[in-house]
ZAKOLDREN-275343 format. One record per atom (N, C-alpha, C): z, x, y; atom name; residue number from 1; residue in one letter. Coordinates in steps of 0.1 Angstrom, whole numbers, plus 5000, padded with zeros to 4 digits. Each point is the difference from the previous one (the first is absolute). Layout:
<recs>
Z/X/Y/CA/NUM/A
...
</recs>
This chain:
<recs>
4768/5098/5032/N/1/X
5008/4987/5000/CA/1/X
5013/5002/4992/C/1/X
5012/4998/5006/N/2/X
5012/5002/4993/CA/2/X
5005/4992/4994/C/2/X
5007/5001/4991/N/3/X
5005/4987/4989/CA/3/X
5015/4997/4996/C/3/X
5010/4991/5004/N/4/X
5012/4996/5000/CA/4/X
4999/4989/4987/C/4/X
5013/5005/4994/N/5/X
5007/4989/4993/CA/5/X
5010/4997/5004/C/5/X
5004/4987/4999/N/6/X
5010/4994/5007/CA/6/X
5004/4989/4986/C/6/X
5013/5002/5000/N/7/X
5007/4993/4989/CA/7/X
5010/4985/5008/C/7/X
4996/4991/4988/N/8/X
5007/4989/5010/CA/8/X
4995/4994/5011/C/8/X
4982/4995/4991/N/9/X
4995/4998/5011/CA/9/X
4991/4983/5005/C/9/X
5015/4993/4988/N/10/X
4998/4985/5000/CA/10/X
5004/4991/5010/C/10/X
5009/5007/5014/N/11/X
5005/4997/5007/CA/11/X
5007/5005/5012/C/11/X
5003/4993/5011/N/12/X
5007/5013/5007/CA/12/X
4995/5010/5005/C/12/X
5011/5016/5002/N/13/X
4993/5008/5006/CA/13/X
4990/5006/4990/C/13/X
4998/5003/4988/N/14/X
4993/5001/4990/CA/14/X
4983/4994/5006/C/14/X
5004/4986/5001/N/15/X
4983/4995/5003/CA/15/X
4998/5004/5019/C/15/X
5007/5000/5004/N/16/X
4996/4999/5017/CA/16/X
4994/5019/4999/C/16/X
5009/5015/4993/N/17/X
4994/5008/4996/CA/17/X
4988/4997/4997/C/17/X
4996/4998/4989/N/18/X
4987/5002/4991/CA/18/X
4989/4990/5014/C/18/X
5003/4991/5007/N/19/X
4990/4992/5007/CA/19/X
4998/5014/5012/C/19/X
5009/5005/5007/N/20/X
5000/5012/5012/CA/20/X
4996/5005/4996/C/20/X
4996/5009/4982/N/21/X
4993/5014/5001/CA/21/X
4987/4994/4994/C/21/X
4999/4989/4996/N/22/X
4983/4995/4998/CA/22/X
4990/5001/5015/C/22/X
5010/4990/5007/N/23/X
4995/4999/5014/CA/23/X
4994/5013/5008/C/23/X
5007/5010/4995/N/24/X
4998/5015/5006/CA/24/X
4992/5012/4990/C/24/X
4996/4990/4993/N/25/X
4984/5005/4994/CA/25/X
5005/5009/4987/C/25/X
5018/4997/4993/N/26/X
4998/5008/4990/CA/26/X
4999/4997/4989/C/26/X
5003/5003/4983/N/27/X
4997/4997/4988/CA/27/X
5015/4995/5002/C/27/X
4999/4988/4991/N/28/X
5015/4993/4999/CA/28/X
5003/5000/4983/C/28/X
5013/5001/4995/N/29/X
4998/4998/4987/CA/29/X
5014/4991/5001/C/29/X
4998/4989/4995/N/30/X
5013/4990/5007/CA/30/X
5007/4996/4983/C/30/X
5009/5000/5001/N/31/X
5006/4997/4983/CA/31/X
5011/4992/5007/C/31/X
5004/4993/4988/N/32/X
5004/4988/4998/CA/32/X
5007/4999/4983/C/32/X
5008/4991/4999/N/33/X
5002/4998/4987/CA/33/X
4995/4990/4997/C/33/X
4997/4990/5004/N/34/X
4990/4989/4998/CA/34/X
4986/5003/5012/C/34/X
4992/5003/4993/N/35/X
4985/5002/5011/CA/35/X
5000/4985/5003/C/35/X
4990/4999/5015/N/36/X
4997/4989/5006/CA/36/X
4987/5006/5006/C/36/X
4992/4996/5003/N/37/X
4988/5002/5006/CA/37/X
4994/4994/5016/C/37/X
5012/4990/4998/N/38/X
4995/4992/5014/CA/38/X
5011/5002/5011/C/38/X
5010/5010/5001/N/39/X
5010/5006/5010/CA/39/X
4990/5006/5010/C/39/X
4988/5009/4996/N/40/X
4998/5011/5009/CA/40/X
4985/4996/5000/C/40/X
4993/5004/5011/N/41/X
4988/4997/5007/CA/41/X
4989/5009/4985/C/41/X
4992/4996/4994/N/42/X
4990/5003/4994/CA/42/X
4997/5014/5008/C/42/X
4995/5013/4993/N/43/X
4999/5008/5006/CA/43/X
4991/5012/4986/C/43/X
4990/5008/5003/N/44/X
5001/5009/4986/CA/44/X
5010/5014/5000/C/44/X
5007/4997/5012/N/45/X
5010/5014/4997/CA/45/X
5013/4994/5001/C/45/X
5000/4989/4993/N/46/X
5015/4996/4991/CA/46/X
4998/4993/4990/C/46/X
5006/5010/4993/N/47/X
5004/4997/4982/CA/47/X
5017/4995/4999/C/47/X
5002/4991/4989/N/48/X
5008/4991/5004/CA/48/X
5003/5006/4983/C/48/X
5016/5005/4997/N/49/X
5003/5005/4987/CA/49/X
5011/4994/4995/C/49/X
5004/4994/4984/N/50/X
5010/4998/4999/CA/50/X
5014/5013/4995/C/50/X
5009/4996/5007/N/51/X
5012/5013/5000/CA/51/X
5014/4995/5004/C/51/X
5006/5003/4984/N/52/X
5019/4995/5003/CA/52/X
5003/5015/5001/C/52/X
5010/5005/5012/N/53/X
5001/5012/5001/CA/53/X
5015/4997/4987/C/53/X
5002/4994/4996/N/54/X
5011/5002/4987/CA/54/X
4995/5002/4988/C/54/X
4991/5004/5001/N/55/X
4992/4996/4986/CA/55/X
4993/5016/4999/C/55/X
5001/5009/4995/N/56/X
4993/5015/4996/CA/56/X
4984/5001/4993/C/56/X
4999/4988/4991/N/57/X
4986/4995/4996/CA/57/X
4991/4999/5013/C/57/X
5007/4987/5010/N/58/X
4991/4998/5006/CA/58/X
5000/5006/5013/C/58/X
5007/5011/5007/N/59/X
5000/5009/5004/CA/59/X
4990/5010/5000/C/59/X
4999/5007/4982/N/60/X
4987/5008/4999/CA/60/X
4989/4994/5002/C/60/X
4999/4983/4996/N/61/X
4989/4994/4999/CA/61/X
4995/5000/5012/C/61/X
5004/4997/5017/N/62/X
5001/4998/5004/CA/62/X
4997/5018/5012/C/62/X
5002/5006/4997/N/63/X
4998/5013/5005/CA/63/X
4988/5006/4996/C/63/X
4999/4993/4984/N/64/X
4984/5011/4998/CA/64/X
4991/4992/5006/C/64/X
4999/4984/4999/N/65/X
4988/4994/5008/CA/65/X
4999/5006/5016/C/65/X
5013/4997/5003/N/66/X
4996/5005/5016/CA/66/X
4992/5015/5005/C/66/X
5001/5008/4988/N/67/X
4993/5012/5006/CA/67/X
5006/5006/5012/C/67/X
4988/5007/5006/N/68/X
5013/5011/5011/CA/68/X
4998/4989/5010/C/68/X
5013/5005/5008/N/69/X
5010/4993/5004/CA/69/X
5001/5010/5015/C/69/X
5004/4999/5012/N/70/X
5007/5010/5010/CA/70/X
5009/4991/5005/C/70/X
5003/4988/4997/N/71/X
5013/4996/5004/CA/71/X
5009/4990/4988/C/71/X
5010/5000/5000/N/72/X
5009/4993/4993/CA/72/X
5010/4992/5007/C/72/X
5000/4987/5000/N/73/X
5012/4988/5006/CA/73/X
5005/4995/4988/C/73/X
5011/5005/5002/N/74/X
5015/4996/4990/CA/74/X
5003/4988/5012/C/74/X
4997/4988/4996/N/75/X
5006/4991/5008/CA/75/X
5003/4991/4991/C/75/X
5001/4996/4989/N/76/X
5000/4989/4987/CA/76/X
5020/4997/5001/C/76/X
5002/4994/5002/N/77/X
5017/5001/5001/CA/77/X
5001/4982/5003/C/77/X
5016/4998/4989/N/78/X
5006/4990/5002/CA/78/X
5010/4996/5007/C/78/X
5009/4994/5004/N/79/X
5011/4999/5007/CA/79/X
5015/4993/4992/C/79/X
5011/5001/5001/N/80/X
5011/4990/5001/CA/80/X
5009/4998/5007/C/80/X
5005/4991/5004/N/81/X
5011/5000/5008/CA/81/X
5012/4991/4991/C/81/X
5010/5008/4998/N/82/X
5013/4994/4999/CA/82/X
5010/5009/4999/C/82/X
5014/4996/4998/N/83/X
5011/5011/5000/CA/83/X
5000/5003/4983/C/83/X
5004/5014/5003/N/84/X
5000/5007/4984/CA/84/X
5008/4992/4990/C/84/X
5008/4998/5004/N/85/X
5011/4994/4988/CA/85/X
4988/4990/4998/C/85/X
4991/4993/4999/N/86/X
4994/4988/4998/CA/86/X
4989/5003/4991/C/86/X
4994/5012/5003/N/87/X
4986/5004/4996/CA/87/X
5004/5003/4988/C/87/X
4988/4998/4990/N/88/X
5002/5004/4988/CA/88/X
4994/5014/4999/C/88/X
5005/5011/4994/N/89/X
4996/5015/4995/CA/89/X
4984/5001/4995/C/89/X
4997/4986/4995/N/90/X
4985/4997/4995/CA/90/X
4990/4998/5013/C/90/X
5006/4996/5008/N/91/X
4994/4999/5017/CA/91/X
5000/5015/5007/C/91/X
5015/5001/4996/N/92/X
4997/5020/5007/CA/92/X
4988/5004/4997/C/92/X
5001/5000/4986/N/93/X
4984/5010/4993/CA/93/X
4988/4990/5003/C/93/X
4999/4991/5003/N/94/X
4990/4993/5003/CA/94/X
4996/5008/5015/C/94/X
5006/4998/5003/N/95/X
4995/5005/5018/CA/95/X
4999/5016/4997/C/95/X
5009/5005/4996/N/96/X
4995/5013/5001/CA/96/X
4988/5006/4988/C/96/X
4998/4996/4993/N/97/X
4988/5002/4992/CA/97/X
4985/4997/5004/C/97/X
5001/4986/5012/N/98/X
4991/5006/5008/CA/98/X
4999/5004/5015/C/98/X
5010/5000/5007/N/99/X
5003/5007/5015/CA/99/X
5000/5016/4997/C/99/X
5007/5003/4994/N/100/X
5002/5013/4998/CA/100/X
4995/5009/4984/C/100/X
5002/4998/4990/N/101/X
4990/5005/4987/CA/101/X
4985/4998/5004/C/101/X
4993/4984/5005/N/102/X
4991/4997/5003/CA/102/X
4993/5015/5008/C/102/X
5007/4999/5009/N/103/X
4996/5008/5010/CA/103/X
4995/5016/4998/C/103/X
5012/5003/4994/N/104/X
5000/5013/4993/CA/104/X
4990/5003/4986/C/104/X
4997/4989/4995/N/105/X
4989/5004/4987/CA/105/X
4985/4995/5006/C/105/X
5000/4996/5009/N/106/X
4987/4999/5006/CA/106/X
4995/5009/5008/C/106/X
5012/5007/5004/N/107/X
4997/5015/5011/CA/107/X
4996/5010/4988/C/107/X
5010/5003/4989/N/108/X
4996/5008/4989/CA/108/X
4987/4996/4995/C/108/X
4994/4991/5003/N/109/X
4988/4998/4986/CA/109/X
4994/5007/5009/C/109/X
4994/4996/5016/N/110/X
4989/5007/5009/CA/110/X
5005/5013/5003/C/110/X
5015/5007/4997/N/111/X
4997/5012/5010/CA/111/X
4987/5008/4991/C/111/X
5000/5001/4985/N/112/X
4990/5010/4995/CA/112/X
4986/5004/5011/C/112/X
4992/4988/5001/N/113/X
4991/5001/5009/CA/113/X
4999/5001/5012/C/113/X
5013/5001/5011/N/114/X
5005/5002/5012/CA/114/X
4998/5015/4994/C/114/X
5015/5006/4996/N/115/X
4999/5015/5000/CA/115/X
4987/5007/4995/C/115/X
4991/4991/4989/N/116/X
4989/5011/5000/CA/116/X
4993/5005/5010/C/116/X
4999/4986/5008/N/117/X
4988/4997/5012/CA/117/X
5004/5006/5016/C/117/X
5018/5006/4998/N/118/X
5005/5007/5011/CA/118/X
5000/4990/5012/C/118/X
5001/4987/4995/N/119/X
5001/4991/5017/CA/119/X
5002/4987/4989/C/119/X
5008/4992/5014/N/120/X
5002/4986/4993/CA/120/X
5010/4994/5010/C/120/X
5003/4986/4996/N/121/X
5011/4996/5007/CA/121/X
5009/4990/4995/C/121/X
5013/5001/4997/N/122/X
5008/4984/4993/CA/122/X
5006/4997/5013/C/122/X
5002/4988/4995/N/123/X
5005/4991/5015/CA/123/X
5014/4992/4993/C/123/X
5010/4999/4999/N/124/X
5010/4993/4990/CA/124/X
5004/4988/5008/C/124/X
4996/4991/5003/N/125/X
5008/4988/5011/CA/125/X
5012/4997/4992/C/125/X
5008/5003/5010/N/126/X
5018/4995/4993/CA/126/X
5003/4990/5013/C/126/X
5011/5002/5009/N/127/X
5008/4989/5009/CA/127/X
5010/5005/5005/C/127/X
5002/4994/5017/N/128/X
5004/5002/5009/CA/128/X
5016/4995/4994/C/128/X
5007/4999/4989/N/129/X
5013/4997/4998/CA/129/X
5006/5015/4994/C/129/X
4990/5009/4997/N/130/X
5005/5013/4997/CA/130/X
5006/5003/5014/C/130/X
4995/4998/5013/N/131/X
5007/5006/5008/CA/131/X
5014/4995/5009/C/131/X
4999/4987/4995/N/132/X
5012/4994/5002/CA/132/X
5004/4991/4990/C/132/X
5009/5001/4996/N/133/X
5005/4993/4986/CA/133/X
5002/4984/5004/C/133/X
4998/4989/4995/N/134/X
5002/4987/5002/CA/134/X
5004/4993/4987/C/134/X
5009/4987/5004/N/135/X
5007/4995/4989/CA/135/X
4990/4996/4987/C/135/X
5008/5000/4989/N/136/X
4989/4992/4992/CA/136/X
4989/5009/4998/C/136/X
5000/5010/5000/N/137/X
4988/5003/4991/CA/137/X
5000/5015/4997/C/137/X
5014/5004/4993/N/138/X
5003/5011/4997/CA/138/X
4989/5009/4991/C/138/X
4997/4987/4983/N/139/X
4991/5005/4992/CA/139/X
4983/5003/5005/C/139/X
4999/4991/5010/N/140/X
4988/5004/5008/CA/140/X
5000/5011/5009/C/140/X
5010/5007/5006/N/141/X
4997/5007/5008/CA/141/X
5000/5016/4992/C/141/X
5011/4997/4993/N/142/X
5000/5010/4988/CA/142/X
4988/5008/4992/C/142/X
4988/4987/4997/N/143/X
4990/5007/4995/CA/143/X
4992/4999/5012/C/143/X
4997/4998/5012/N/144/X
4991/5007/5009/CA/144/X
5006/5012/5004/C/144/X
5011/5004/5003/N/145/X
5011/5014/5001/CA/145/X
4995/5008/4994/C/145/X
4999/4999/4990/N/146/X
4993/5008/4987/CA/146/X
4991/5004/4999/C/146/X
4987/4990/5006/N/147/X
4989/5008/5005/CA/147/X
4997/5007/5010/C/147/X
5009/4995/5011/N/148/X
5003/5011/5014/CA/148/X
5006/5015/4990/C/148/X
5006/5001/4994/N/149/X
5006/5014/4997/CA/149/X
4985/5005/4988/C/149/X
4996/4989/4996/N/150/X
4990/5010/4989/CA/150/X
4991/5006/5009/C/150/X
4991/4990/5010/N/151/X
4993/5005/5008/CA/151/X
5001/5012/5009/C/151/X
5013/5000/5007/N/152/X
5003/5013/5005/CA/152/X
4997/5010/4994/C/152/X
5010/5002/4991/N/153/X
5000/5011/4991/CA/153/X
4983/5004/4991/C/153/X
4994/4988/4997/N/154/X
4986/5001/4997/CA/154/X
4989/5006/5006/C/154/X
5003/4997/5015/N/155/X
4992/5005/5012/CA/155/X
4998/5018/5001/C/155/X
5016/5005/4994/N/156/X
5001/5016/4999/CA/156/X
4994/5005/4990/C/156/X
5001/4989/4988/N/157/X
4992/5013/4985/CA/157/X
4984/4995/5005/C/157/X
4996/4993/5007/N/158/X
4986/4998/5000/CA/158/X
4993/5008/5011/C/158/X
5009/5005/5013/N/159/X
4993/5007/5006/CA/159/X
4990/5010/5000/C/159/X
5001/5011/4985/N/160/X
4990/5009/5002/CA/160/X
4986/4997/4993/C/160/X
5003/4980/4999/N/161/X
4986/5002/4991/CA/161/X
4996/4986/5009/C/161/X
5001/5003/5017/N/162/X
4997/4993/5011/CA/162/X
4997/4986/4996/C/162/X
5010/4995/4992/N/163/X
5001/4982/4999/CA/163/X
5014/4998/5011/C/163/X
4997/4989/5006/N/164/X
5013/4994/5006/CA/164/X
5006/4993/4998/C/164/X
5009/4993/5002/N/165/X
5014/4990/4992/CA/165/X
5003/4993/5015/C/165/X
4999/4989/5002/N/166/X
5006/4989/5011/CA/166/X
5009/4992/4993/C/166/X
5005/4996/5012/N/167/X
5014/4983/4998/CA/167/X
4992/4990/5010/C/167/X
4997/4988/4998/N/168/X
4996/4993/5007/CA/168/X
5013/4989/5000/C/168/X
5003/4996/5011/N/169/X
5015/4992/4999/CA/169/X
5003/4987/5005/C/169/X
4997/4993/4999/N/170/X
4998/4984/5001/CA/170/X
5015/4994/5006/C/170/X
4996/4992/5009/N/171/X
5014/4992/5003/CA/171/X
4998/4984/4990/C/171/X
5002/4990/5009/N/172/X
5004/4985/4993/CA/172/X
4987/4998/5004/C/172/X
4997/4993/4988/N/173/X
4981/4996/5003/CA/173/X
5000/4981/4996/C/173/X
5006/4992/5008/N/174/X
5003/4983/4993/CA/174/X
4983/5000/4999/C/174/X
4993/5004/5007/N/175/X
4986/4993/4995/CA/175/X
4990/5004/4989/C/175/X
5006/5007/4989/N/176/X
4998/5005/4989/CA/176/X
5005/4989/4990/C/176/X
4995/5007/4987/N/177/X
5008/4987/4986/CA/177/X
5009/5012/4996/C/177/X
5008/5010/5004/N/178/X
5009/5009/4990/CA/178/X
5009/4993/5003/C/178/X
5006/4994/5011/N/179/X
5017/4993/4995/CA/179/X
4992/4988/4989/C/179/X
4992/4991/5002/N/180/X
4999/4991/4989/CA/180/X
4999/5004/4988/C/180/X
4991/5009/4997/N/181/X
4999/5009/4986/CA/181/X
5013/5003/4994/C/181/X
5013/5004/5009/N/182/X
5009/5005/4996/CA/182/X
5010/4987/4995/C/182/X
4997/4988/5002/N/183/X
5008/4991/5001/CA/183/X
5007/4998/4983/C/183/X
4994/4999/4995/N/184/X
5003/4998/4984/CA/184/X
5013/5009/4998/C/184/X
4997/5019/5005/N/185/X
5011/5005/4998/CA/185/X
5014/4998/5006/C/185/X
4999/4991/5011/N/186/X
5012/4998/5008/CA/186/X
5005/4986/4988/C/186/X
4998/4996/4997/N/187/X
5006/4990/4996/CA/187/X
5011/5007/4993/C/187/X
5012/4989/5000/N/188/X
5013/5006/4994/CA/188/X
5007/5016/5002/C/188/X
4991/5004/5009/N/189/X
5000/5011/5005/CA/189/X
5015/5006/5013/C/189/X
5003/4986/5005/N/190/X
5009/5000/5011/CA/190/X
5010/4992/4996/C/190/X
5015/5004/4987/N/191/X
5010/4995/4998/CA/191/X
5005/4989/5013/C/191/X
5010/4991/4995/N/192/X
5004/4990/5016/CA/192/X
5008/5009/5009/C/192/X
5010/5008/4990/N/193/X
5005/5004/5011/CA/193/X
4996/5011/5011/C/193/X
4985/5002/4995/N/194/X
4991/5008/5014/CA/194/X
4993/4986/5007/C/194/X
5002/4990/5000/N/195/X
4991/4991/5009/CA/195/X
5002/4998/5011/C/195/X
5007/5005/5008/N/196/X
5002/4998/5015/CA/196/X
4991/5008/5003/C/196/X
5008/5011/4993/N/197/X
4991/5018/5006/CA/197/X
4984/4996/4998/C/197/X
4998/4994/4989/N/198/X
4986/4995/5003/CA/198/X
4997/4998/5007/C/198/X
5004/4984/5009/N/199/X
4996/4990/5006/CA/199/X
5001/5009/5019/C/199/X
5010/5009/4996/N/200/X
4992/5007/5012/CA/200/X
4990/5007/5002/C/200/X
5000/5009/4989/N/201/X
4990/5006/4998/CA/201/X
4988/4991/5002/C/201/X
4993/4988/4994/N/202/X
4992/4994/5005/CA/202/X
5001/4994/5013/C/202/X
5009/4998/5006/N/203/X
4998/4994/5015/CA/203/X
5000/5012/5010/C/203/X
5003/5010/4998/N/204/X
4989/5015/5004/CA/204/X
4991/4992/5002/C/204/X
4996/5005/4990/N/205/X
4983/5002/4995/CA/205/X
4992/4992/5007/C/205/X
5006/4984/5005/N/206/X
4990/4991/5005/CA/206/X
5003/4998/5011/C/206/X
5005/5013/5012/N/207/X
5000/5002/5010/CA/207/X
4988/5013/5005/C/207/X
4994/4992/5017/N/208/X
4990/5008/4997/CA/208/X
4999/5015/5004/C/208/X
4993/5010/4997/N/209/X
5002/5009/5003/CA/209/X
4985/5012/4995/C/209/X
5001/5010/5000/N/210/X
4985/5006/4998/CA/210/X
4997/5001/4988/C/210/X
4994/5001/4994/N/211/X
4996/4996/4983/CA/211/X
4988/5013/4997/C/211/X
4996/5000/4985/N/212/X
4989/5009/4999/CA/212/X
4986/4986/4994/C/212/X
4993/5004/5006/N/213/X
4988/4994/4996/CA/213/X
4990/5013/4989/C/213/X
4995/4992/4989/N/214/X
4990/5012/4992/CA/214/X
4991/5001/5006/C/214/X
4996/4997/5013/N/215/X
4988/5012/5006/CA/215/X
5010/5013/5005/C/215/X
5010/4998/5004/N/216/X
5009/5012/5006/CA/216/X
5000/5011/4987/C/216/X
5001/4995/4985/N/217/X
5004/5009/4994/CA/217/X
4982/5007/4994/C/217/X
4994/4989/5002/N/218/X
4983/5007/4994/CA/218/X
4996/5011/5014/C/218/X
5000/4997/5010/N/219/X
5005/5011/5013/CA/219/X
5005/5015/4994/C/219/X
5018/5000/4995/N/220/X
5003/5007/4999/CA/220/X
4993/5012/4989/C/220/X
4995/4991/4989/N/221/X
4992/5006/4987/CA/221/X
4989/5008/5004/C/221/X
4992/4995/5009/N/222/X
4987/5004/5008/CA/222/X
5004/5009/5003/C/222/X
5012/5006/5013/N/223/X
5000/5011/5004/CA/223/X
5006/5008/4990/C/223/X
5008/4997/4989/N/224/X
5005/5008/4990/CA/224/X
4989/5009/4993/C/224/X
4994/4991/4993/N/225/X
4982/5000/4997/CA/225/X
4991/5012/5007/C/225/X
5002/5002/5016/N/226/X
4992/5005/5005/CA/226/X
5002/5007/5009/C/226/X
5016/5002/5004/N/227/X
5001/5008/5008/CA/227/X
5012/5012/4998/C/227/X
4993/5012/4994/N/228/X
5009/5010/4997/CA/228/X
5010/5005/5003/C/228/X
5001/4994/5016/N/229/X
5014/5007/5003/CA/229/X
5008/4990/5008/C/229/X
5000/4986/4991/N/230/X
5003/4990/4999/CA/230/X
5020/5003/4991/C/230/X
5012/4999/5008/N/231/X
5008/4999/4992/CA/231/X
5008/4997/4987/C/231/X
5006/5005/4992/N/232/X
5000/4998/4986/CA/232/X
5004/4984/4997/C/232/X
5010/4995/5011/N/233/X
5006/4986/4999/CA/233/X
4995/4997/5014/C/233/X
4992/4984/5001/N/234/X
4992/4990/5005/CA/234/X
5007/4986/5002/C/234/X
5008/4998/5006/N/235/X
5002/4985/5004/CA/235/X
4993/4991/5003/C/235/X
4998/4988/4995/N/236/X
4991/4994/4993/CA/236/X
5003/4984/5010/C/236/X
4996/4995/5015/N/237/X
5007/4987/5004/CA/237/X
5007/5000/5010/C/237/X
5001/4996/5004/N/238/X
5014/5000/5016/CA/238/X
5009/5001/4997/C/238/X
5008/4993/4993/N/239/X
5015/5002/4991/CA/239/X
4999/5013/4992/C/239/X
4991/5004/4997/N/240/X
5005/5014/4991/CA/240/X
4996/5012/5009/C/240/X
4993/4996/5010/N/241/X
5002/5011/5010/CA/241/X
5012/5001/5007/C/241/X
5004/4988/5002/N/242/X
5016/5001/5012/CA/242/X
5009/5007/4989/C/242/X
5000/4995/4988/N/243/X
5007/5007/4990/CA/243/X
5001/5014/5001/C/243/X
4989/5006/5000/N/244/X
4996/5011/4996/CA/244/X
5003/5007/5015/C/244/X
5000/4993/5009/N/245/X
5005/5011/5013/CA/245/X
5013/5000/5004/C/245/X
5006/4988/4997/N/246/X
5015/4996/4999/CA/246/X
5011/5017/4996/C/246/X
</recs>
């Protein structure tokens, strides 16, 4: 029986993950920064852990409970939307400390036991805006960019010790809480003199068109998960597939 951790798993694609690989008979190890117990179906092959990937304490803590491991989901990530002149530098490092540092010191804590054990798998869920740039969310696309390029380049030093490195790539998911989560950081975030460009930008948005649902991206994880000759980058959605063939 195989055993996945999945980071960021209070909501979203995070919980729709961890419910697909329970369903399919494996060991779940679901973290969260606030544990909840009543998200996911009672089960004895899910353990429910607390873990701020910004945090290096709870990180270790957080890695030795889990024990061995053959998969890793870097999916714990926040969002912002506004124009740069607006954001504050303390908001930069906010997102990137956990989209992208996150990401990257939670791959370091598990490779040790990956490379001993000569197999393994990380999964990094970033977004379908790395492949096409859109207004308003320069700092956000910035630190999932970042993990597209760590990942790459990761995927090569890890080859001779038969661990693999994926991108799972999400388009617009409205029926998730990540734009609401993000709301606090948008505030003050969009000077007046960007509010038109806003106001288009949201009247997009609420025009209809193909969207990503989190079963689309728990899908993508699965075969990341499972299928070896599964591509390095995974579009994640209808929109981030058109994207992605565009």
């Amino acid at each position: 029986m195989k055993t996945i951790l999945i980071t960021g798993c209070s909501s979203g694609f995070g919980l729709e993950t961890a419910r697909l690989f329970l369903d399919r008979g494996w060991t779940v190890i679901a973290t969260m920064r606030t544990p909840r117990e009543d998200i996911l179906p009672r089960s004895e092959r899910l353990r429910i852990l607390r873990l701020d990937v910004t945090d290096a304490d709870s990180i270790g803590r957080a890695v030795e409970e889990a024990g061995a491991v053959e998969v890793l989901v870097n999916n714990a990530g926040i969002g912002l939307l506004g124009a740069l002149e607006g954001v504050t530098m303390d908001s930069v490092r906010e997102i990137f400390a956990t989209n992208t540092f996150g990401t990257m010191a939670m791959t370091q804590a598990m490779l040790p036991q990956f490379r001993a054990r000569k197999s393994g798998v990380i999964i990094n869920v970033t977004s379908s805006v790395t492949l096409k740039p859109l207004h308003l969310l320069s700092v956000y696309t910035a630190s999932k960019a970042a993990v597209n390029a760590f990942t790459e380049s990761l995927a090569l030093e890890l080859e001779p010790f038969n661990v693999r490195a994926h991108l799972v790539l999400p388009g617009r998911a409205p029926d998730t809480a990540f734009g609401q989560n993000a709301r606090s950081r948008i505030e003050n975030a969009i000077p007046e003199a960007y509010a038109p460009l806003a106001q288009s930008v949201f009247a997009a948005w609420q025009q209809p068109g193909p969207v990503t649902h989190a079963s689309d991206v728990a899908d993508g994880v699965w075969r990341a998960a499972t299928d070896p000759s599964c591509p390095l980058r995974l579009a994640a959605g209808a929109d981030a597939v058109a994207l992605a063939s565009a």
